[in-house]
Biopython code that builds the backbone (N, CA, C, O; Angstrom):
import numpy as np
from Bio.PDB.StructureBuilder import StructureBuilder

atoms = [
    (1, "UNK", "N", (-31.277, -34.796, -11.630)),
    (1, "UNK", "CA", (-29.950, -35.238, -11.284)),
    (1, "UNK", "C", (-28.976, -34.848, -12.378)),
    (1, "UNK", "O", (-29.209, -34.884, -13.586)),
    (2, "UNK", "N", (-27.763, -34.438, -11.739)),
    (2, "UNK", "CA", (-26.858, -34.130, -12.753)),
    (2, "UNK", "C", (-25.681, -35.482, -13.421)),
    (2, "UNK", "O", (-25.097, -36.290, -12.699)),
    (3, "UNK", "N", (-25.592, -35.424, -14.688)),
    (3, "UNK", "CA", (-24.926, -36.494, -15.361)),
    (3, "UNK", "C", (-23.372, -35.933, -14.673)),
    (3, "UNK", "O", (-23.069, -34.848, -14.175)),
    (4, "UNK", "N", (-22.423, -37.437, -14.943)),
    (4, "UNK", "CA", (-20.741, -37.339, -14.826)),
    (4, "UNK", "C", (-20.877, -36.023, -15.382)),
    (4, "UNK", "O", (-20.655, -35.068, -14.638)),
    (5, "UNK", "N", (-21.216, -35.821, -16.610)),
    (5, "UNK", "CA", (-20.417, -34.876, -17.311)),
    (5, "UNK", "C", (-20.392, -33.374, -17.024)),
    (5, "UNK", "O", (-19.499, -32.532, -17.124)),
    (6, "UNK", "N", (-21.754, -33.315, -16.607)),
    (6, "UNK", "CA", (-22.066, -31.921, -16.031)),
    (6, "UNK", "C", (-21.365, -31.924, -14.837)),
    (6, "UNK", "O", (-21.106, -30.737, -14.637)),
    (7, "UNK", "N", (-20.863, -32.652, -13.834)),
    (7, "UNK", "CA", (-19.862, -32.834, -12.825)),
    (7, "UNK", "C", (-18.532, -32.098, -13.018)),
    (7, "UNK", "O", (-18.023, -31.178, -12.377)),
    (8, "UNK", "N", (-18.004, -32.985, -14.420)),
    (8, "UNK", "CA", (-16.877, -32.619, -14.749)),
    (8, "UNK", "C", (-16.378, -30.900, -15.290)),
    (8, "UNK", "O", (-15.335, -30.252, -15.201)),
    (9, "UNK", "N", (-17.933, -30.610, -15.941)),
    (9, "UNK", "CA", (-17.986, -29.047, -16.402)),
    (9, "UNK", "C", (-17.732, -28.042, -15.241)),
    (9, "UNK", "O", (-16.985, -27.067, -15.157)),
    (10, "UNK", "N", (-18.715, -28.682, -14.269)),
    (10, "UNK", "CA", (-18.798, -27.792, -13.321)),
    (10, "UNK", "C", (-17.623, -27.388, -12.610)),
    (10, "UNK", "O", (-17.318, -26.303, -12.115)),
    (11, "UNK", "N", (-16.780, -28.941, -12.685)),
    (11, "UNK", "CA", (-15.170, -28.963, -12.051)),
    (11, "UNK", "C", (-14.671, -27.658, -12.685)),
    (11, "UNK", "O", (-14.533, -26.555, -12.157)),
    (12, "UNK", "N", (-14.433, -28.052, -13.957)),
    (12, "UNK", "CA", (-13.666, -27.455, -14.911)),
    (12, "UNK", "C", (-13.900, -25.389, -14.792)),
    (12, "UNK", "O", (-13.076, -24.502, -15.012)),
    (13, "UNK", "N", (-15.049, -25.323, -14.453)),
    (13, "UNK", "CA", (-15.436, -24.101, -14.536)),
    (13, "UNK", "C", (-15.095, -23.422, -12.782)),
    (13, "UNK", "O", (-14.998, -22.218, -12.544)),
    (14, "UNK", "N", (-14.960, -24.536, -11.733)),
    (14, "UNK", "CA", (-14.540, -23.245, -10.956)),
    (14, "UNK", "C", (-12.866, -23.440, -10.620)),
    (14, "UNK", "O", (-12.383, -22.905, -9.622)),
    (15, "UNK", "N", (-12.132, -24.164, -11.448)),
    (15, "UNK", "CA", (-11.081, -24.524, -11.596)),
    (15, "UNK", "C", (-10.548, -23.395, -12.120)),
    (15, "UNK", "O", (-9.571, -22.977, -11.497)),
    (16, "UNK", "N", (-11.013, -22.519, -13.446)),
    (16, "UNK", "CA", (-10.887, -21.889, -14.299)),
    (16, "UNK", "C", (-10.872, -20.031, -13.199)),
    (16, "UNK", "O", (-10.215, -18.997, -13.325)),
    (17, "UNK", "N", (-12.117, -20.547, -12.094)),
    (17, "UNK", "CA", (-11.898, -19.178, -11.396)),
    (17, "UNK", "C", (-11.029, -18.924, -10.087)),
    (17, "UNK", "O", (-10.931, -18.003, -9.276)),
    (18, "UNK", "N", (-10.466, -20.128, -10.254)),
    (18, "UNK", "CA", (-9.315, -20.240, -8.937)),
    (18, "UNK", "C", (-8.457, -19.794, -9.939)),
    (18, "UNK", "O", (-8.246, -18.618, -9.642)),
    (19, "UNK", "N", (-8.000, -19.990, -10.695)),
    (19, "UNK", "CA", (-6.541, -19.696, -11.378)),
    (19, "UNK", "C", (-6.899, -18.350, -12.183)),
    (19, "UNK", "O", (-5.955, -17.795, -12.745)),
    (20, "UNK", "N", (-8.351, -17.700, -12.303)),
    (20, "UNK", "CA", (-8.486, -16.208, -12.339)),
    (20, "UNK", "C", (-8.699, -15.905, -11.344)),
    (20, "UNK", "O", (-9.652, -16.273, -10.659)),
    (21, "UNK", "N", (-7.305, -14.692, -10.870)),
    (21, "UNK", "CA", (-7.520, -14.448, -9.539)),
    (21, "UNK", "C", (-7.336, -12.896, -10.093)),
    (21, "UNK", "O", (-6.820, -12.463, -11.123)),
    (22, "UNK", "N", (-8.051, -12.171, -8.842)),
    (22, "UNK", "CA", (-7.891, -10.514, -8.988)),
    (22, "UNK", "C", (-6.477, -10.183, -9.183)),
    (22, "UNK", "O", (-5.528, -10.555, -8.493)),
    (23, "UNK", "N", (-6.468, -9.286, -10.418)),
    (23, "UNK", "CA", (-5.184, -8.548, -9.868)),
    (23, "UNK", "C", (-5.329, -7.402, -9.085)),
    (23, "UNK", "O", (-6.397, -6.792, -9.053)),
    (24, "UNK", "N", (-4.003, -6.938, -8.232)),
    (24, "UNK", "CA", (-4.615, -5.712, -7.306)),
    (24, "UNK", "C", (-4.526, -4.623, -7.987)),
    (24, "UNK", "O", (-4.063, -4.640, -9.127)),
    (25, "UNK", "N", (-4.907, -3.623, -7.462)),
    (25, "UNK", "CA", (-5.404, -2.320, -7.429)),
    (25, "UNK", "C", (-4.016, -1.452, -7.908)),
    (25, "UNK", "O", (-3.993, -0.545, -8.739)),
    (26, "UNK", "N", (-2.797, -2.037, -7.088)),
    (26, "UNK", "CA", (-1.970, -1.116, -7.038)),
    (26, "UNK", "C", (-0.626, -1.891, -7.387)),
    (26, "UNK", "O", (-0.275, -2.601, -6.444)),
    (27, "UNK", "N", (0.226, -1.947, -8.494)),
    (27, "UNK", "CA", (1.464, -2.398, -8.795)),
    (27, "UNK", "C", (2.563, -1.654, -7.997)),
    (27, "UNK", "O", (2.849, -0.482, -8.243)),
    (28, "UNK", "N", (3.252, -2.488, -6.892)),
    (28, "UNK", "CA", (4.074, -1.970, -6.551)),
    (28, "UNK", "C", (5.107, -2.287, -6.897)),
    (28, "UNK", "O", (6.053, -1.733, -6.337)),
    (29, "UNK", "N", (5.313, -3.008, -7.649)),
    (29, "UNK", "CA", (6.870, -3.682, -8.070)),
    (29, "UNK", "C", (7.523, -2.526, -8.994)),
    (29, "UNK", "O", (8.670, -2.739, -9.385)),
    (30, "UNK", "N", (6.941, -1.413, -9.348)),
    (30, "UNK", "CA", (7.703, -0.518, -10.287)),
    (30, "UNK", "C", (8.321, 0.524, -8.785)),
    (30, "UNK", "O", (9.125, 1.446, -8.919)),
    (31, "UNK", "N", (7.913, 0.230, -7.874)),
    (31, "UNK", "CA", (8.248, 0.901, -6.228)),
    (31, "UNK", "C", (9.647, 0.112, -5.668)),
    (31, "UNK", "O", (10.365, 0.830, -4.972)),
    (32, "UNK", "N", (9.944, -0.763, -5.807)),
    (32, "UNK", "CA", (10.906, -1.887, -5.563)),
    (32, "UNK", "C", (11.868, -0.964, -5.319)),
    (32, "UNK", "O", (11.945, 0.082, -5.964)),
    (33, "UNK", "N", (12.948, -1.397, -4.040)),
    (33, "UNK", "CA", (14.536, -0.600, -4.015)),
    (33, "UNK", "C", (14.540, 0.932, -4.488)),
    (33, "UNK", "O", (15.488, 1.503, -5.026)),
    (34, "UNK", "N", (13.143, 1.548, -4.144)),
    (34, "UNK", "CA", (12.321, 3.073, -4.266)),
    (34, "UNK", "C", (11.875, 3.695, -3.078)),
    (34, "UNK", "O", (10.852, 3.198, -2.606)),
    (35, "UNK", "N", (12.339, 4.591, -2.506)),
    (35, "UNK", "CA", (11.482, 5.172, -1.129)),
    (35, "UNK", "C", (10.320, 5.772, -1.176)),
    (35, "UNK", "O", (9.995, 6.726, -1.883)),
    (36, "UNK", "N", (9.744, 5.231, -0.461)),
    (36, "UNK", "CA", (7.993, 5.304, -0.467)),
    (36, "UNK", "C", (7.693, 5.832, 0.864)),
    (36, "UNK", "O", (8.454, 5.688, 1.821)),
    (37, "UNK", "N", (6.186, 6.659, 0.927)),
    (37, "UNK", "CA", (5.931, 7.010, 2.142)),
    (37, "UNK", "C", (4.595, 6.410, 2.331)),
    (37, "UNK", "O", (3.622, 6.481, 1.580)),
    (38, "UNK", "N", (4.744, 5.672, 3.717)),
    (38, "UNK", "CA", (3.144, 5.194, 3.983)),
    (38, "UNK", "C", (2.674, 6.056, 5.153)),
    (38, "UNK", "O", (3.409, 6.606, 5.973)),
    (39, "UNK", "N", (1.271, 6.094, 5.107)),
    (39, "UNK", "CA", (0.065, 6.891, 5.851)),
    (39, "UNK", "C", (-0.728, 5.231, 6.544)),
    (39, "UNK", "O", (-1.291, 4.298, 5.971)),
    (40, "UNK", "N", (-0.421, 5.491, 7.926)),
    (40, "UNK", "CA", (-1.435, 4.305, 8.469)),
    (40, "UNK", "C", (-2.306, 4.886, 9.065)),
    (40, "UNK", "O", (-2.216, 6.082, 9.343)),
    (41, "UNK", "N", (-3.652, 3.899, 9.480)),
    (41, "UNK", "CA", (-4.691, 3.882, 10.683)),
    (41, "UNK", "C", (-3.954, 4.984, 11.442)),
    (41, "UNK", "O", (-2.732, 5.005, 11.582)),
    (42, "UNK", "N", (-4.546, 5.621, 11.775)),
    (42, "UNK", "CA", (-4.595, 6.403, 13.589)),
    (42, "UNK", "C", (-3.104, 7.191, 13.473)),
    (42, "UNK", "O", (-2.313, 7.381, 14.396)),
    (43, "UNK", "N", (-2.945, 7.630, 11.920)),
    (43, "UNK", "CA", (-2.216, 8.718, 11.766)),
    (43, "UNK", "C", (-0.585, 8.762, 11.860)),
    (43, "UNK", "O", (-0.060, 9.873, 11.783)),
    (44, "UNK", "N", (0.354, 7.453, 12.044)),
    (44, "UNK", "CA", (1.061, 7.216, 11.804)),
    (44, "UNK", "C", (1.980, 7.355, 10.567)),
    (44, "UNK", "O", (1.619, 6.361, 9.935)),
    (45, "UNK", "N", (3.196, 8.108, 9.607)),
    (45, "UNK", "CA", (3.718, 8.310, 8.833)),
    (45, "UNK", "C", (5.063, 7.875, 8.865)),
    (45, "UNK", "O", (5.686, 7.838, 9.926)),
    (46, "UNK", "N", (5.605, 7.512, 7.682)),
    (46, "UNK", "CA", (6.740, 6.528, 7.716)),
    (46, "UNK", "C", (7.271, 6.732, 6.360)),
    (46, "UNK", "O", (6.558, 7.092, 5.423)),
    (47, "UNK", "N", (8.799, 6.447, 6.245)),
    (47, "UNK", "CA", (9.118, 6.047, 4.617)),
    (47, "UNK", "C", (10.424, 5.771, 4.591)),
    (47, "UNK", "O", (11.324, 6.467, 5.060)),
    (48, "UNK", "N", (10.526, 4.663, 3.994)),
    (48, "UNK", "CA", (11.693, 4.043, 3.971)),
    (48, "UNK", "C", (11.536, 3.079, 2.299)),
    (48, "UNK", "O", (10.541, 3.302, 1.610)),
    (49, "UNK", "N", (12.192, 2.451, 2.002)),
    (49, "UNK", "CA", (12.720, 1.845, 0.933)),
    (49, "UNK", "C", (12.429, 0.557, 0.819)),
    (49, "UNK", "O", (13.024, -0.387, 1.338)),
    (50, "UNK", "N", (11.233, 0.535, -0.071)),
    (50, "UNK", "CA", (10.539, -0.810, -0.804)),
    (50, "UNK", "C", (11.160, -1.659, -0.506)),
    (50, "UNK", "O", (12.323, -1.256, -0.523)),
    (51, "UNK", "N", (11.113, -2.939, -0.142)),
    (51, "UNK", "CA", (12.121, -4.138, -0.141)),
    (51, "UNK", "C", (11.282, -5.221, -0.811)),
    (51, "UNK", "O", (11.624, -5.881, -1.792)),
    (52, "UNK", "N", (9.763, -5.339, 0.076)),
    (52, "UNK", "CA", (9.091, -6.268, -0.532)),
    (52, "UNK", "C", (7.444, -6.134, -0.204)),
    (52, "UNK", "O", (7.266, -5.351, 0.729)),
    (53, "UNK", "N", (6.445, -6.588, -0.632)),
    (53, "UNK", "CA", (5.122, -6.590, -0.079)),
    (53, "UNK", "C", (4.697, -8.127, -0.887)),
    (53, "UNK", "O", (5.407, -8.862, -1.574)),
    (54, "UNK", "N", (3.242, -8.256, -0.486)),
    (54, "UNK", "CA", (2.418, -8.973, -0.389)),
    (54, "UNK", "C", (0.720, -8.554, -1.499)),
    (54, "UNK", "O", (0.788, -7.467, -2.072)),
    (55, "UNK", "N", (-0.276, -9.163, -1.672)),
    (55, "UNK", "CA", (-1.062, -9.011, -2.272)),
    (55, "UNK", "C", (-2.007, -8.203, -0.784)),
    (55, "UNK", "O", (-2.402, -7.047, -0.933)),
    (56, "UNK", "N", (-2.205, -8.744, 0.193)),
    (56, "UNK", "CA", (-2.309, -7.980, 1.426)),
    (56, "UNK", "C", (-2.170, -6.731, 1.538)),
    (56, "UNK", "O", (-2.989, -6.081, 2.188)),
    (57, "UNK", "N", (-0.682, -5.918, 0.681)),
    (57, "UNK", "CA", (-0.329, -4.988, 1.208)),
    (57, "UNK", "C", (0.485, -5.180, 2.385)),
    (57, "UNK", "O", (1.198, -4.284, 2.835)),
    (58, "UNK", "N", (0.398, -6.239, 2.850)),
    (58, "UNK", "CA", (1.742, -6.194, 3.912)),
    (58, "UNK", "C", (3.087, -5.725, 3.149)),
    (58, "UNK", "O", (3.503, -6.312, 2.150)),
    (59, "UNK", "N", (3.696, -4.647, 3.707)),
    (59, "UNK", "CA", (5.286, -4.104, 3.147)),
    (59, "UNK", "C", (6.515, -4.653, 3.787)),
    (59, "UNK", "O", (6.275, -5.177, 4.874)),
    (60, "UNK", "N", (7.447, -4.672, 3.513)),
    (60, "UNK", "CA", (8.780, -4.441, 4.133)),
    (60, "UNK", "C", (9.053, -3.171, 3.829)),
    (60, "UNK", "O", (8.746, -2.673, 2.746)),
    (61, "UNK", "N", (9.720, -2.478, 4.870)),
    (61, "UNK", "CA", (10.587, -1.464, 4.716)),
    (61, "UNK", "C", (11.694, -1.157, 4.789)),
    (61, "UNK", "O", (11.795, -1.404, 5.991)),
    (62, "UNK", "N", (12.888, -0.730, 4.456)),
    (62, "UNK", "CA", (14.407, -0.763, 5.307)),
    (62, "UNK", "C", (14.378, 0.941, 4.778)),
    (62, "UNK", "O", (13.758, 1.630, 3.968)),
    (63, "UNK", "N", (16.029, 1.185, 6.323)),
    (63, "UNK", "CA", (16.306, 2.198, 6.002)),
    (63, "UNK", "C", (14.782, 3.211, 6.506)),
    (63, "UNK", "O", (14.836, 4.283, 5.902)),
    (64, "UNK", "N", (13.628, 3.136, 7.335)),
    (64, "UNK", "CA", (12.459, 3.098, 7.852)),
    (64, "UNK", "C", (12.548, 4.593, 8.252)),
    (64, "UNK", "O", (13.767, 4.603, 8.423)),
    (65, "UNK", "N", (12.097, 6.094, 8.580)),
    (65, "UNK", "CA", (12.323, 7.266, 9.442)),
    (65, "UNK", "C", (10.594, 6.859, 9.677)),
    (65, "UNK", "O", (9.822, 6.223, 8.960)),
    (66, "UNK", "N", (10.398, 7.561, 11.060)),
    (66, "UNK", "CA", (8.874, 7.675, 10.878)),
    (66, "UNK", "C", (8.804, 8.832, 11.736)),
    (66, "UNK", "O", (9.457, 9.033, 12.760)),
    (67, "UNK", "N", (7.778, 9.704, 11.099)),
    (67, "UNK", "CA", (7.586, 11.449, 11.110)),
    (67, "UNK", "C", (6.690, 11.112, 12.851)),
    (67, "UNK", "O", (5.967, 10.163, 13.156)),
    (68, "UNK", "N", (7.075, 12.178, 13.596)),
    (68, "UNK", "CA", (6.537, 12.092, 14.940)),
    (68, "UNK", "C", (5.400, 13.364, 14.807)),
    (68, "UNK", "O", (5.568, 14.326, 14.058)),
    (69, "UNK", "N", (4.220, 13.171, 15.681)),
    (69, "UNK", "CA", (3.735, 13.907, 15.926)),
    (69, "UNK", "C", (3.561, 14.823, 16.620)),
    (69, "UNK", "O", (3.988, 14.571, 17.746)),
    (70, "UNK", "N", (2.932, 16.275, 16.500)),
    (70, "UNK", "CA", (2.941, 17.091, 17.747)),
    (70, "UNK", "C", (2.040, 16.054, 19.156)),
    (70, "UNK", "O", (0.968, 15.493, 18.927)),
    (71, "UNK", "N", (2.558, 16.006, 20.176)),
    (71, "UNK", "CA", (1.682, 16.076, 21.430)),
    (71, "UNK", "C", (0.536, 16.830, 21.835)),
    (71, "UNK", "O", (-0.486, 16.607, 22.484)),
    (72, "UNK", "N", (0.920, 17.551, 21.388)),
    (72, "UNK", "CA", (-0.350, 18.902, 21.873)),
    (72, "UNK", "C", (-1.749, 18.619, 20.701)),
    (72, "UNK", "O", (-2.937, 18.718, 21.008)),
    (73, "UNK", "N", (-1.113, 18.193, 19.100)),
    (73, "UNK", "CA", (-2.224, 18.133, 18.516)),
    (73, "UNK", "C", (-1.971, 16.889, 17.697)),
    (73, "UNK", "O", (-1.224, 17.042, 16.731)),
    (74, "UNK", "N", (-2.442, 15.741, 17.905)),
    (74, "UNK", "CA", (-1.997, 14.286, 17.293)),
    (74, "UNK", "C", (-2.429, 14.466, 15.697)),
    (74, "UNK", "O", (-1.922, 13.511, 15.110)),
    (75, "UNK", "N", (-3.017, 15.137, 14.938)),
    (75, "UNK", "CA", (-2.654, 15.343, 13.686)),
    (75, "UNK", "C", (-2.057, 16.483, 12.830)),
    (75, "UNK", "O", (-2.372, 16.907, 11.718)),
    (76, "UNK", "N", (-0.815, 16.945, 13.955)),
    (76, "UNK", "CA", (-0.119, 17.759, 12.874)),
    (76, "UNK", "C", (1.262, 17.091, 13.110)),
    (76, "UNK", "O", (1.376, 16.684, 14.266)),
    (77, "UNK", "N", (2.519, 16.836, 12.186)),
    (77, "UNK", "CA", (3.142, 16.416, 12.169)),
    (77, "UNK", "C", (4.161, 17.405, 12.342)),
    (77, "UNK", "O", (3.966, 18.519, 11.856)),
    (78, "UNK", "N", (5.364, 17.132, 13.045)),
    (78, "UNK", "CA", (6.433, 17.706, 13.586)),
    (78, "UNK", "C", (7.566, 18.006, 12.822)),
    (78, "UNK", "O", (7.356, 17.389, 11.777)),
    (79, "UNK", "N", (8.810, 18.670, 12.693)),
    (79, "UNK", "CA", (9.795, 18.093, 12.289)),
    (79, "UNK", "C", (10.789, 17.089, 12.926)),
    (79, "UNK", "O", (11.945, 17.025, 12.508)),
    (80, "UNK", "N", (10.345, 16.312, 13.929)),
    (80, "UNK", "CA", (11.055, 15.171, 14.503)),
    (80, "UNK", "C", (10.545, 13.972, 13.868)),
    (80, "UNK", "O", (9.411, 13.638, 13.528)),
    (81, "UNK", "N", (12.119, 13.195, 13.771)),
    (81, "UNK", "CA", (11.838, 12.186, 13.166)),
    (81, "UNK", "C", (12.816, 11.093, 14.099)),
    (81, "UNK", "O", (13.669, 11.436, 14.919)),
    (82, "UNK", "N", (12.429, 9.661, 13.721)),
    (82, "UNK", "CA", (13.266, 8.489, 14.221)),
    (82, "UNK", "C", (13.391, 7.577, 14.028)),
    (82, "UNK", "O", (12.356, 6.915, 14.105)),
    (83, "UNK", "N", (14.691, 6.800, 13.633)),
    (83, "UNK", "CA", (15.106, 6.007, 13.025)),
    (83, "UNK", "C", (14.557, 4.470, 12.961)),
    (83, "UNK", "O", (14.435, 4.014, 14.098)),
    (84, "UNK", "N", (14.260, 3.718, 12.115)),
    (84, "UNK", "CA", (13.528, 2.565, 12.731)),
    (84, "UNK", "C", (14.274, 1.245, 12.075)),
    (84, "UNK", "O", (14.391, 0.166, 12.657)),
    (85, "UNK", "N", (14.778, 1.558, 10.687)),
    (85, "UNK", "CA", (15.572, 0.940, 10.680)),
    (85, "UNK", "C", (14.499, -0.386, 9.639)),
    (85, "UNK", "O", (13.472, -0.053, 9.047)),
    (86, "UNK", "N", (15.149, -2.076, 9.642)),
    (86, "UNK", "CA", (13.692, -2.765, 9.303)),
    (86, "UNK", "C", (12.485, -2.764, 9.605)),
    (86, "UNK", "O", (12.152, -2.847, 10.787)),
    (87, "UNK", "N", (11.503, -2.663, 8.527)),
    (87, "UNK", "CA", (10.256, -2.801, 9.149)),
    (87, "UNK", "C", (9.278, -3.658, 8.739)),
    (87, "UNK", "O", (9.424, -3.550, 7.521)),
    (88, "UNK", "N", (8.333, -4.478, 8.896)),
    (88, "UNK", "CA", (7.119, -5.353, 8.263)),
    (88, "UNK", "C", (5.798, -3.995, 8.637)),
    (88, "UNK", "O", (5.788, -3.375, 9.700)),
    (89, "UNK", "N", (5.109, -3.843, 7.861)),
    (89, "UNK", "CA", (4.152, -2.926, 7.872)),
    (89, "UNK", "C", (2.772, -4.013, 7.938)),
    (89, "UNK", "O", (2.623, -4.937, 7.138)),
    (90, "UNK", "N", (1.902, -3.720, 8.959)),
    (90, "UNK", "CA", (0.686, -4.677, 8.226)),
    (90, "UNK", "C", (0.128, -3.896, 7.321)),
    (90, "UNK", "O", (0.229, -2.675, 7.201)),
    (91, "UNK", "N", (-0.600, -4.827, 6.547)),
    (91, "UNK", "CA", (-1.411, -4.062, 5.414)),
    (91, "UNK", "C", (-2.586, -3.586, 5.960)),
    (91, "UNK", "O", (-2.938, -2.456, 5.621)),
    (92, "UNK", "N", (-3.157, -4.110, 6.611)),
    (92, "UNK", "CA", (-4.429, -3.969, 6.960)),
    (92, "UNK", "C", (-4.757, -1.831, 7.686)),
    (92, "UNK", "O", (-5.721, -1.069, 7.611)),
    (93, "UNK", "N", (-3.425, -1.716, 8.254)),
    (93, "UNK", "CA", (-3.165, -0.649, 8.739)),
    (93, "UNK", "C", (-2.988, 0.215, 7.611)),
    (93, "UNK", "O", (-3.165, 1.402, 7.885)),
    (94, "UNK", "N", (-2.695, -0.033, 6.442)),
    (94, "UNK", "CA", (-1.940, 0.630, 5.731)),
    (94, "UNK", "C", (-3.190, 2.004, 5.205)),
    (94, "UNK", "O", (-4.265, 1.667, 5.700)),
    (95, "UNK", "N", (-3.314, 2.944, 4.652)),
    (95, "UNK", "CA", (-4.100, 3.740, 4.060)),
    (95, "UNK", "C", (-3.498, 4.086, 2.652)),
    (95, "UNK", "O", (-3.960, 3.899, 1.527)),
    (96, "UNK", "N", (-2.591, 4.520, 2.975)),
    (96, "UNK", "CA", (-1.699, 5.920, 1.695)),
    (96, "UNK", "C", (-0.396, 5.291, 1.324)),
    (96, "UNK", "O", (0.258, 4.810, 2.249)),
    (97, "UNK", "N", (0.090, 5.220, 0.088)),
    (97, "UNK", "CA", (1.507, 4.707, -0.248)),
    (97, "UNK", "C", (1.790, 6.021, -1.207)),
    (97, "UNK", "O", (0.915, 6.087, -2.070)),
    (98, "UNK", "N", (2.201, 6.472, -1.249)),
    (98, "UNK", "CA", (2.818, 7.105, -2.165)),
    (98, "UNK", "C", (4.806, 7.670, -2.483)),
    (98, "UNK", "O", (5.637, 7.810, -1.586)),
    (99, "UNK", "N", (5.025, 7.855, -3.832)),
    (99, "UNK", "CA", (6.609, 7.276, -4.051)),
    (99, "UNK", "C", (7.048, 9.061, -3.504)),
    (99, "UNK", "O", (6.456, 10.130, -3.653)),
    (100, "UNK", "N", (8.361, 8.686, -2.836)),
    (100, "UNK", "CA", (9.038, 9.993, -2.493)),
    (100, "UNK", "C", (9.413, 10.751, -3.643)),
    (100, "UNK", "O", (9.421, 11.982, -3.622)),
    (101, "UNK", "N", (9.793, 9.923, -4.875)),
    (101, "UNK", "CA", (10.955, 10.231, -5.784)),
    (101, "UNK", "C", (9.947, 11.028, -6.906)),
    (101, "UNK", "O", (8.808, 10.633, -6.658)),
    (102, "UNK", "N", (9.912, 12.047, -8.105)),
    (102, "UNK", "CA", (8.844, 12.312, -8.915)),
    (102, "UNK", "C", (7.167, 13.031, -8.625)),
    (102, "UNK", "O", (6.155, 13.105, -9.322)),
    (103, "UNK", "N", (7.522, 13.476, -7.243)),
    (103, "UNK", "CA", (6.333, 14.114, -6.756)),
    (103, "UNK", "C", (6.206, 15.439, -6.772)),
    (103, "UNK", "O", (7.006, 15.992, -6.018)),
    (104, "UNK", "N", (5.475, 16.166, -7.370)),
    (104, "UNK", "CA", (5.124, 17.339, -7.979)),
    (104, "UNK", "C", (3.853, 17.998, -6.738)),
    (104, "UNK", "O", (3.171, 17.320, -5.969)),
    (105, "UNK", "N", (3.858, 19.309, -6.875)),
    (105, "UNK", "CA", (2.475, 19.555, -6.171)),
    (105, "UNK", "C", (1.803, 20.659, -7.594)),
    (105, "UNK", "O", (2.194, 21.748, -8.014)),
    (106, "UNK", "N", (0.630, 19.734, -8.022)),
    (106, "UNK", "CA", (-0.620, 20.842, -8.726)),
    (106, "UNK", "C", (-1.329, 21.326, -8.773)),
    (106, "UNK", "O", (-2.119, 20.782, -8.002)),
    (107, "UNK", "N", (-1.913, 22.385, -9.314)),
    (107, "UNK", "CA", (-2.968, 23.354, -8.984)),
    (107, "UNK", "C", (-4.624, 22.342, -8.371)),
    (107, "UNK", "O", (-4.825, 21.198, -8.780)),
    (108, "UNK", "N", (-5.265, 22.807, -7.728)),
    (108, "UNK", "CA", (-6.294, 22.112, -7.512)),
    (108, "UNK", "C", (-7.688, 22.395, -8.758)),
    (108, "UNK", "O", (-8.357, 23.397, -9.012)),
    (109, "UNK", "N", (-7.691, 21.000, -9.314)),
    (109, "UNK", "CA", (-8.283, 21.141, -10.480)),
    (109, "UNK", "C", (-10.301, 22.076, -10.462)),
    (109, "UNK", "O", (-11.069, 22.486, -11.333)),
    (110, "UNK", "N", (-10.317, 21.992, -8.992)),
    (110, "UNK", "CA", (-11.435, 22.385, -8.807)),
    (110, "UNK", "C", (-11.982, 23.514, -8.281)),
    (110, "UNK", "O", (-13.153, 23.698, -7.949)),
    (111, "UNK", "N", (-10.920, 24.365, -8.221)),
    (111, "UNK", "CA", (-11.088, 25.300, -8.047)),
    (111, "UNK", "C", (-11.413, 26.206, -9.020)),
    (111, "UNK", "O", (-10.578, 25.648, -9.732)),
    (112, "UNK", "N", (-11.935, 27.280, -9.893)),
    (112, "UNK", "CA", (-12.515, 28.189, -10.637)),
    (112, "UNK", "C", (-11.086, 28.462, -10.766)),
    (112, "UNK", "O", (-10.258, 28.162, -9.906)),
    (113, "UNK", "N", (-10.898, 28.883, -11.568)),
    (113, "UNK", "CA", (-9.412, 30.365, -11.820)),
    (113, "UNK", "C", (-10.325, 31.694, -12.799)),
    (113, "UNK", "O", (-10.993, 31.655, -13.833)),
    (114, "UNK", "N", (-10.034, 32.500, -12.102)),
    (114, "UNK", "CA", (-10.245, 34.128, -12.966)),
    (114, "UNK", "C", (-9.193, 34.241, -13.397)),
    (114, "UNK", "O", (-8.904, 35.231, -14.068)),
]
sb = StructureBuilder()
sb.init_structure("model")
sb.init_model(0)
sb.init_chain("A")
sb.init_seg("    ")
for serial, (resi, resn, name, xyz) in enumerate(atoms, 1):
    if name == "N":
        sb.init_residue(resn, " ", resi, " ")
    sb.init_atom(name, np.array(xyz, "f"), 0.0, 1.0, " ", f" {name:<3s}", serial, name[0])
structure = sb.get_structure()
């Protein structure tokens, strides 16, 4: 049998792992009032301007375009686009975030060069 005290330890110790909680993966708050482009589930593309998210990954978006696809081939993307205006993004959908602003394209590191 366990004494009060070992009770109280035990309290104390998962007390200690509720209030250590994960931090996530991905800081978006340096994204804030920043246009971002998200990649969802089942090929959907979008980007509009950080407003707010969640630990979820649920986003807000404003100011929203989202890239249309060809018909003929559902993963190549078009140059049509359309306005959406506010948006709540679920997270769960979400795949890809990446910032519009500071994006470079670089050599592919894995390739050999002669």
């Amino acid at each position: 049998m366990a004494s009060s005290g070992d009770k109280s330890k035990s309290n104390q110790s998962g007390d200690q792992k509720e209030k250590k909680r994960k931090e996530s993966i991905l800081d978006l708050s340096k994204y804030l009032e920043k246009t971002i482009r998200v990649k969802f589930a089942g090929g959907r593309e979008a980007s509009g301007i950080l407003k707010g998210y969640d630990p979820l990954l649920n986003l807000v978006l404003d100011n929203t375009i989202e890239y249309l696809r060809d018909p003929d081939d559902p993963y190549k993307l078009t140059e049509d686009t359309r306005a959406l205006g506010l948006v709540v993004c679920r997270g769960t959908s979400v795949v890809l975030i990446c910032p519009m602003d500071g994006m470079e394209s670089i050599q592919n590191p894995f390739i050999s060069q002669d």
